[in-house]
C-alpha positions as CSV (number, residue, x, y, z in Angstrom):
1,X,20.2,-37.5,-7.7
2,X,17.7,-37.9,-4.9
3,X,18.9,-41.7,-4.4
4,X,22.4,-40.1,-3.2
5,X,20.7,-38.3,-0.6
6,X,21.1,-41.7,1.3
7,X,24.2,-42.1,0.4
8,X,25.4,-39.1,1.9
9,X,23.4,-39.7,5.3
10,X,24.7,-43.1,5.1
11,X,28.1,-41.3,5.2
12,X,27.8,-38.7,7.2
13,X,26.3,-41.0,10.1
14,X,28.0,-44.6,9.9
15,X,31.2,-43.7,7.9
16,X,29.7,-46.2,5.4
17,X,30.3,-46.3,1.4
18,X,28.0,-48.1,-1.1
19,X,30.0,-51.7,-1.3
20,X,29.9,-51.4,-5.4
21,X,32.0,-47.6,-5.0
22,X,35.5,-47.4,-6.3
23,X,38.4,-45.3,-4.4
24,X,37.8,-42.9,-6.8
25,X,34.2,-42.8,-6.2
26,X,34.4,-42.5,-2.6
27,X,36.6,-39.0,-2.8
28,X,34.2,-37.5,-5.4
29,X,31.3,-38.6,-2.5
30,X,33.4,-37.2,0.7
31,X,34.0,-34.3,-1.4
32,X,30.1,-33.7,-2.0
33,X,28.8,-35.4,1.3
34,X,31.2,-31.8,3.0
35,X,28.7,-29.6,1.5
36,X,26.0,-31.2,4.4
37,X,25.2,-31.5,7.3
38,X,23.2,-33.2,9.9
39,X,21.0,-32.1,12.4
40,X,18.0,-33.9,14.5
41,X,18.3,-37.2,12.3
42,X,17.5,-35.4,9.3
43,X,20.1,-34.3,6.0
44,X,20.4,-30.4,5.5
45,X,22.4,-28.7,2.7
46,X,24.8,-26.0,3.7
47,X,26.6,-25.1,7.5
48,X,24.8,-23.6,9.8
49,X,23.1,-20.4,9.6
50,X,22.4,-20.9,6.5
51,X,21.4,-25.0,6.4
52,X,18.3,-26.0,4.3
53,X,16.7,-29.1,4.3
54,X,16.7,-31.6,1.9
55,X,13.6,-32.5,-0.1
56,X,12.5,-35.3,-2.9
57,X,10.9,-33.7,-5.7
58,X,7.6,-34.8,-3.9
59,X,8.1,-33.4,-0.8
60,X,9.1,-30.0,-2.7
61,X,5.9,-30.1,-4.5
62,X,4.5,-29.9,-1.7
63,X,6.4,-27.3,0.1
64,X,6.0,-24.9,-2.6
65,X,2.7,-25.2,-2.5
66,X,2.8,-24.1,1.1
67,X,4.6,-21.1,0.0
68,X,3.4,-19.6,-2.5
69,X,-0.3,-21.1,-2.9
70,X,-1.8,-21.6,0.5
71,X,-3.2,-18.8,1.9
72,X,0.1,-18.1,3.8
73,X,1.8,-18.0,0.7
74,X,0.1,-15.0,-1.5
75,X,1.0,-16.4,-4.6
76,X,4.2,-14.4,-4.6
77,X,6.0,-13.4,-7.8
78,X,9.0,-15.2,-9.2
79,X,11.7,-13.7,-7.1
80,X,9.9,-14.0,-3.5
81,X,9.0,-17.0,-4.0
82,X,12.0,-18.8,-5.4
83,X,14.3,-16.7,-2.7
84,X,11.6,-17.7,0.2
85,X,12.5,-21.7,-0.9
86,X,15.8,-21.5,-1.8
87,X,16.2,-20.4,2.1
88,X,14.4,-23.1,3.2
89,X,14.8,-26.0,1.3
90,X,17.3,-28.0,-1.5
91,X,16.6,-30.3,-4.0
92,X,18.2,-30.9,-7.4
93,X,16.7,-28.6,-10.0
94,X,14.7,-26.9,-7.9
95,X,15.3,-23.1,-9.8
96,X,13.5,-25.2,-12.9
97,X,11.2,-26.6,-11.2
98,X,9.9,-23.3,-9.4
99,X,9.9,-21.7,-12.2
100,X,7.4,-24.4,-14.1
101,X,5.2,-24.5,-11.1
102,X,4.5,-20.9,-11.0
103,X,4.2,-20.5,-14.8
104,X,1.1,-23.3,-14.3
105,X,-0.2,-21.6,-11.4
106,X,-3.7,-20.7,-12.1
107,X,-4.4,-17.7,-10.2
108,X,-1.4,-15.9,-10.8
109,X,-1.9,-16.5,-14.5
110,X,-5.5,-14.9,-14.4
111,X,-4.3,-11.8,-12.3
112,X,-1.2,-11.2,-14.7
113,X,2.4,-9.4,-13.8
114,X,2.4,-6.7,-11.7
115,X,2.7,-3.2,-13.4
116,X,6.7,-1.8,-12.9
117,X,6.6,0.9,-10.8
118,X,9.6,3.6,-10.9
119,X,10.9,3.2,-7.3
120,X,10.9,7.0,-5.9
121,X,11.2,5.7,-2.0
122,X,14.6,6.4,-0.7
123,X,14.2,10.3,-0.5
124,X,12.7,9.7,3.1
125,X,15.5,8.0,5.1
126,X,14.8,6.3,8.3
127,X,17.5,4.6,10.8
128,X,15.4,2.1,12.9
129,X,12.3,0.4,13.3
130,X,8.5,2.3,14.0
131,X,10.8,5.9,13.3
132,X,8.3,6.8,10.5
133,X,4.9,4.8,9.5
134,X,2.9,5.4,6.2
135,X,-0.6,5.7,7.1
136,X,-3.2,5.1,3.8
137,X,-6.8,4.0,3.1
138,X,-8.1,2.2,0.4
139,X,-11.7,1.6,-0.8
140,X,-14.8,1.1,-0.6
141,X,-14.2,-2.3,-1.9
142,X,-16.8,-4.6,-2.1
143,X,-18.9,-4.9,1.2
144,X,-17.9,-8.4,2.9
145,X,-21.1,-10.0,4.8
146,X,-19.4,-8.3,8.5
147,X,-19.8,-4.7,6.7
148,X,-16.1,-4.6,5.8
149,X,-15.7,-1.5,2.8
150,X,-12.4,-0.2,3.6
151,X,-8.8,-1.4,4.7
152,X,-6.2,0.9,6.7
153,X,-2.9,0.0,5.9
154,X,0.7,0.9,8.2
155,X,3.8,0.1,6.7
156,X,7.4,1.0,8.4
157,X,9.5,2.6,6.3
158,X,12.4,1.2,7.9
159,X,11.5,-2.9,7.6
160,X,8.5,-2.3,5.5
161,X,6.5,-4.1,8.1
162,X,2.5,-3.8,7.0
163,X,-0.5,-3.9,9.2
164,X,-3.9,-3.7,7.9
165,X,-7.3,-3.5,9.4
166,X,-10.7,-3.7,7.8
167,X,-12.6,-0.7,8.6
168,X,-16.6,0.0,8.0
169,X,-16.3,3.5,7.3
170,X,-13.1,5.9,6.6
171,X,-14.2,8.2,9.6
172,X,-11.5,9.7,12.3
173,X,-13.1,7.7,15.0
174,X,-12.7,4.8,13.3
175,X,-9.7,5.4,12.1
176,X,-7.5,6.4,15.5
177,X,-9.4,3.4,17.1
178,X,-7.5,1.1,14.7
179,X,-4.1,2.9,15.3
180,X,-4.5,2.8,19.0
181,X,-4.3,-1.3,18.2
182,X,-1.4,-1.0,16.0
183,X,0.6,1.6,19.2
184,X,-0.8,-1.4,21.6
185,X,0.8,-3.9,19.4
186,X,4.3,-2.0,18.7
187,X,4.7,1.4,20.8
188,X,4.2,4.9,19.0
189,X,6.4,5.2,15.9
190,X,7.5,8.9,15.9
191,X,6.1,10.0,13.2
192,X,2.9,9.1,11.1
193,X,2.9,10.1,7.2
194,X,-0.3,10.1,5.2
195,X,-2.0,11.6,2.1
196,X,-5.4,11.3,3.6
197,X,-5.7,15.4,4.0
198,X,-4.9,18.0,6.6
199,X,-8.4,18.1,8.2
200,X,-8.5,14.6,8.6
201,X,-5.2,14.7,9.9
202,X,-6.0,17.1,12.6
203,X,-8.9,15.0,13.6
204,X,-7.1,12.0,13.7
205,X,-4.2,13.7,16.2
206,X,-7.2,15.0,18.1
207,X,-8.9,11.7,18.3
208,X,-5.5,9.6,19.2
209,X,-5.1,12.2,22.0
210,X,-8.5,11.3,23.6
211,X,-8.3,7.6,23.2
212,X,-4.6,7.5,24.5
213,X,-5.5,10.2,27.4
214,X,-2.2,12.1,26.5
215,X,-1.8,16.2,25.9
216,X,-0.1,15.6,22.8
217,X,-0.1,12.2,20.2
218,X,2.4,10.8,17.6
219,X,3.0,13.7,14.9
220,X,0.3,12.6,11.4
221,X,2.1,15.2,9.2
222,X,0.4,15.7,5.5
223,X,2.2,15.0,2.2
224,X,-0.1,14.2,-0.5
225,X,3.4,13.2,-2.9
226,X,5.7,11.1,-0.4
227,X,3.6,8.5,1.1
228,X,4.8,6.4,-2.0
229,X,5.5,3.1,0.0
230,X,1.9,3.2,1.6
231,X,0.3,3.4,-1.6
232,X,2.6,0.6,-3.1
233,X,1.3,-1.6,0.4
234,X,-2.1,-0.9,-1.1
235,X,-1.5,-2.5,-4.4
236,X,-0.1,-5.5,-3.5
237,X,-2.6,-6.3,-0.5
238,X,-5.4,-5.8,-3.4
239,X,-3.2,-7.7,-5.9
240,X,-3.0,-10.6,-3.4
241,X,-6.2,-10.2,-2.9
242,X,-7.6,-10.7,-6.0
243,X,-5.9,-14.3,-6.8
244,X,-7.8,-15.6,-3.5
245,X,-11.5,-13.9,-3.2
246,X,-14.8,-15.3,-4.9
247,X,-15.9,-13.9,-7.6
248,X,-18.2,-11.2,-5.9
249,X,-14.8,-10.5,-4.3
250,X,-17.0,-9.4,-0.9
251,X,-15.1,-11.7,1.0
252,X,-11.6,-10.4,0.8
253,X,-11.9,-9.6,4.7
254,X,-11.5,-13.5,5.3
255,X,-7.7,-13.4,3.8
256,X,-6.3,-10.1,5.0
257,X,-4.1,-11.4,7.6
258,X,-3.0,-14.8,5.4
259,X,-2.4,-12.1,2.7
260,X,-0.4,-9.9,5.6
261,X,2.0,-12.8,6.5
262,X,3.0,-13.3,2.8
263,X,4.1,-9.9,2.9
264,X,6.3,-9.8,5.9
265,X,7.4,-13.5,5.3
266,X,9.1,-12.8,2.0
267,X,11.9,-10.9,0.8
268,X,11.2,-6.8,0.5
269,X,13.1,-6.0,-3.0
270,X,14.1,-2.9,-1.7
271,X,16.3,-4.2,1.9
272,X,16.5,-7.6,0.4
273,X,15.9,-8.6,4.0
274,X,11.9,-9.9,5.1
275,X,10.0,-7.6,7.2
276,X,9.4,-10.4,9.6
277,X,13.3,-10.7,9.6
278,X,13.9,-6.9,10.6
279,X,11.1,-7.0,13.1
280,X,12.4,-10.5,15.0
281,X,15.3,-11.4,14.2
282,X,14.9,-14.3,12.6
283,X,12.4,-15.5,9.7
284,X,9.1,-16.4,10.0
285,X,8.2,-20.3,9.9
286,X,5.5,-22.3,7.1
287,X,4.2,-25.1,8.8
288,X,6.0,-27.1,6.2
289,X,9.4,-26.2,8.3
290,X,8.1,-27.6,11.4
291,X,8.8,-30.6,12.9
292,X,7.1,-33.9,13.3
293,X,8.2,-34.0,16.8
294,X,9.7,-31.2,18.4
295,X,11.5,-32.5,22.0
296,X,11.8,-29.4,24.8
297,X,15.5,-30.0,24.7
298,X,15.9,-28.7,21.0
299,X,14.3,-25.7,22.0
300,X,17.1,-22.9,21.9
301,X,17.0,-19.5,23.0
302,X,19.6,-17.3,21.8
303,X,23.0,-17.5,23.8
304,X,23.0,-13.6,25.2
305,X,19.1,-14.1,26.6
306,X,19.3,-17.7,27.7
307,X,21.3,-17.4,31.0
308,X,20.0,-14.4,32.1
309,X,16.1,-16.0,31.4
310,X,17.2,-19.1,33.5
311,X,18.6,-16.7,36.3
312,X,15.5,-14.7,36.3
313,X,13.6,-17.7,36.6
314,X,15.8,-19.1,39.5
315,X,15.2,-15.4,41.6
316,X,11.3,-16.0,40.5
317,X,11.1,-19.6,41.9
318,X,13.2,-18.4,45.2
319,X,10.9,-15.7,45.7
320,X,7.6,-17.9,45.2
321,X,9.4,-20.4,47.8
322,X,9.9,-18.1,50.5
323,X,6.3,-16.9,49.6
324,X,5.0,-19.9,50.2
325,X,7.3,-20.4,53.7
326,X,5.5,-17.2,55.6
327,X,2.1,-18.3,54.2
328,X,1.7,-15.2,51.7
């Protein structure tokens, strides 16, 4: 199958046929060839927004390796993993072969399935992104060699974005020092859920008021039974954990954020959408998907911010020209 790869490039780019090919066998090709495309000298499967590139068996070795075993990757289950490449990429037998490759996957054997867990979720509904954010702490784990016992997780219930932080103690100060970093990154959400306890609630508001230098801070209500989606964050950080540390597990610290990208990068099973997707836009890029050379031309923002950028950038440049002309 791969060798008709070139056939179809050969096709879609000269109009050309393999010389041996009967009438018949020409149609049947034509008929195929329609199902891709091609874009920057290379062959992609499907119409655009949905094209994937074409890959030997080889180069998909390879890719899924990327995906699912790097550090990037988390050594996501089945279904994340086979819907993250079957986005990206085509080759022939490529459900099979996915499947094989994870079932000889080392680490993932050794950890074992995940438990089923009875979804209980959607009784807290949201309508955008940051509304509501799931505040939880998990530990002591094993102390990493920078002092590292605890993590703080935020997830939005809305994209099910996470954010985690390694903390060396589970204290208030700590604590709203790490969520001012999160409100620096993405704004205030409105409202903050936890199970961590009243008292340390009202510390926590107290301490974010302080640190932000505002009267009042984002609302941390208490509910020791609906912070559900947290809690499940927790698991599979410490899951995904567990197929990557030593075996002290004291370094866990070092593949936090590697573990955090696997998360957002593949598909939630609840939205069927990525968290990275509901937070950008668009999905998040594996080196693998880059290319060799990238020329400024193929660059592309999209069509409503474009012109207005370029305008923007014109009124800049006149302004810095007539700067320049009074000697400012």
């Amino acid at each position: 199958m791969e060798g008709r790869w070139d056939e179809i490039f050969n096709l879609l780019t000269k109009g050309s046929y393999p010389l041996h090919y009967t009438k018949g066998q020409r149609q049947s090709l034509r008929k195929y060839a329609s199902k891709f495309s091609i874009h920057a000298g290379g062959l992609f499967f499907g119409p655009l927004p949905r094209r994937r590139a074409i890959k030997s068996k080889e180069e998909a070795w390879t890719n899924f390796k990327e995906i699912h075993s790097s550090k990037m990757g988390g050594h996501s289950g089945i279904v994340k993993t086979r819907k993250s490449l079957c986005s990206k990429f085509y080759w022939h037998g490529m459900t099979v072969d996915i499947e094989k490759w994870l079932s000889e996957c080392d680490h993932c054997q050794r950890v074992g399935p995940p438990l089923k867990v009875v979804e209980t979720l959607d009784c807290i509904k949201v309508s955008g992104v940051w509304e509501l954010v799931g505040m939880d702490l998990t530990g002591p784990l094993p102390q990493t060699p920078s002092g590292y016992k605890y993590i703080l997780t935020a997830t939005d219930y809305f994209s099910k974005w996470v954010e985690a932080f390694p903390l060396k103690t589970k204290s208030a100060e700590e604590v709203s020092q790490t969520l001012c970093t999160i409100f620096y990154r993405h704004g205030c959400p409105l409202r903050i859920l936890t199970d961590q306890g009243q008292e340390f609630v009202n510390q926590i508001n107290s301490k974010l008021c302080e640190l932000l230098s505002i009267e009042r801070s984002v609302t941390a209500a208490y509910h020791p039974q609906t912070n559900g989606l947290d809690e499940k964050t927790n698991d599979n950080i410490k899951r995904a954990l567990r197929k990557v540390v030593n075996e002290r597990q004291d370094d866990w610290d070092l593949y936090l954020d590697a573990t955090l990208f696997s998360l957002r990068s593949k598909m939630h099973t609840t939205t069927k959408f990525s968290p990275f997707y509901l937070m950008y836009g668009r999905e998040a890029r594996f080196p693998c998907e880059l290319p060799v050379e990238m020329p400024l031309s193929s660059i592309i923002l999209p069509t409503e911010y474009s012109e207005y950028v370029h305008e923007q950038e014109k009124v800049q440049k006149d302004r810095d020209e007539k700067y320049l002309n009074f000697g400012l």
